[in-house]
VOKOL-462999 format. One record per residue (C-alpha): residue number from 1; residue in one letter; y, x, z. Coordinates in nm, 2 decimals. Layout:
BEGIN
FINU|NUM|A|Y|X|Z
...
//
This chain:
BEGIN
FINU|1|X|-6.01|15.13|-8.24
FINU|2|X|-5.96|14.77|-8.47
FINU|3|X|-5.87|14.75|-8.80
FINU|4|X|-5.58|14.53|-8.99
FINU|5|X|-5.66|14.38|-9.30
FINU|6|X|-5.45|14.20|-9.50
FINU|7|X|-5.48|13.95|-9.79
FINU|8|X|-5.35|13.90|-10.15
FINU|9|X|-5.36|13.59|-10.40
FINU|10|X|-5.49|13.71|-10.74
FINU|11|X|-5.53|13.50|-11.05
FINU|12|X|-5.79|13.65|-11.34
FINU|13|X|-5.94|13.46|-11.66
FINU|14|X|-6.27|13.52|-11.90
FINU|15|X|-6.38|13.35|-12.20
FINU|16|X|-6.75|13.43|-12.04
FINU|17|X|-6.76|13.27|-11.71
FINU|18|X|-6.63|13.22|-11.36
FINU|19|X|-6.86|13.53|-11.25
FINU|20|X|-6.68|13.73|-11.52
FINU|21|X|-6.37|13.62|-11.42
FINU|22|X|-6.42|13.74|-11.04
FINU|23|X|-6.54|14.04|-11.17
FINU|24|X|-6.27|14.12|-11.37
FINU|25|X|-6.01|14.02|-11.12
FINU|26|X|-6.18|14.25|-10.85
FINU|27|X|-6.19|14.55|-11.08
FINU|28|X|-5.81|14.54|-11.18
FINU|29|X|-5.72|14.44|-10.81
FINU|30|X|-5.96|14.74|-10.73
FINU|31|X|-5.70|14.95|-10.95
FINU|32|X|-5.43|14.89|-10.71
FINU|33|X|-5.55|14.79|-10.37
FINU|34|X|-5.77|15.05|-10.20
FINU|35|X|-6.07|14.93|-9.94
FINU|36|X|-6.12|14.57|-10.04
FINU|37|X|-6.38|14.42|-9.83
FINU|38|X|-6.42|14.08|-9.97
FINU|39|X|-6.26|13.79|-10.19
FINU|40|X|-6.27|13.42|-10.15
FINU|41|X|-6.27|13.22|-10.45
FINU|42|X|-6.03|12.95|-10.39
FINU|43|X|-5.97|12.77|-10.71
FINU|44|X|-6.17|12.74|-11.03
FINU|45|X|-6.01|12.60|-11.34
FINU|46|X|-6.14|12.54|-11.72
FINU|47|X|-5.96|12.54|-12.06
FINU|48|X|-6.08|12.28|-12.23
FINU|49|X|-5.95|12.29|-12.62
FINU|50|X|-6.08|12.02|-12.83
FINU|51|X|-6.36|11.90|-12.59
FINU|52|X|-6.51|12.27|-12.55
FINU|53|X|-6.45|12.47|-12.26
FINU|54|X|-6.28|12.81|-12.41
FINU|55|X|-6.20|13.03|-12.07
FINU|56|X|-6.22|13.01|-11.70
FINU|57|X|-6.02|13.10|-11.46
FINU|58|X|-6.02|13.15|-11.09
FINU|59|X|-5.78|13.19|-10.79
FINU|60|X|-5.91|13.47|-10.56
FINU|61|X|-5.79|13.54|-10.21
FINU|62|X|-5.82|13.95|-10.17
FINU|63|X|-5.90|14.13|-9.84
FINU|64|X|-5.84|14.50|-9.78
FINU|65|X|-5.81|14.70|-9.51
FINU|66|X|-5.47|14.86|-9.43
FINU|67|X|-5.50|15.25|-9.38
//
């Protein structure tokens, strides 16, 4: 027997880093979403205030597989 998966656009930020910010969007999407079995990052994006960079941020596509 197959399996379905289905996917989910999530948005999460970090002062620290891209990495931190995946992390951290996986971990709260993991709150919600049961069996995710991947993420594609499909946007990064920098805050930039006065010349420094003060967060990242990142646009993840979430799979998980439906039960």
């Amino acid at each position: 027997m197959g399996s379905v998966a289905a996917i989910t656009h999530i948005s999460a930020r970090s002062e620290k880093g891209f990495e931190d910010a995946v992390r951290t969007g996986l971990e709260r999407a993991s709150q919600t979403l049961r069996h995710i079995s991947g993420a594609w990052v499909k946007e990064q994006k920098v805050e930039v205030v006065e010349g420094k960079v003060t967060a990242f941020q990142v646009v993840l596509e979430v799979t998980f597989v439906l039960e």
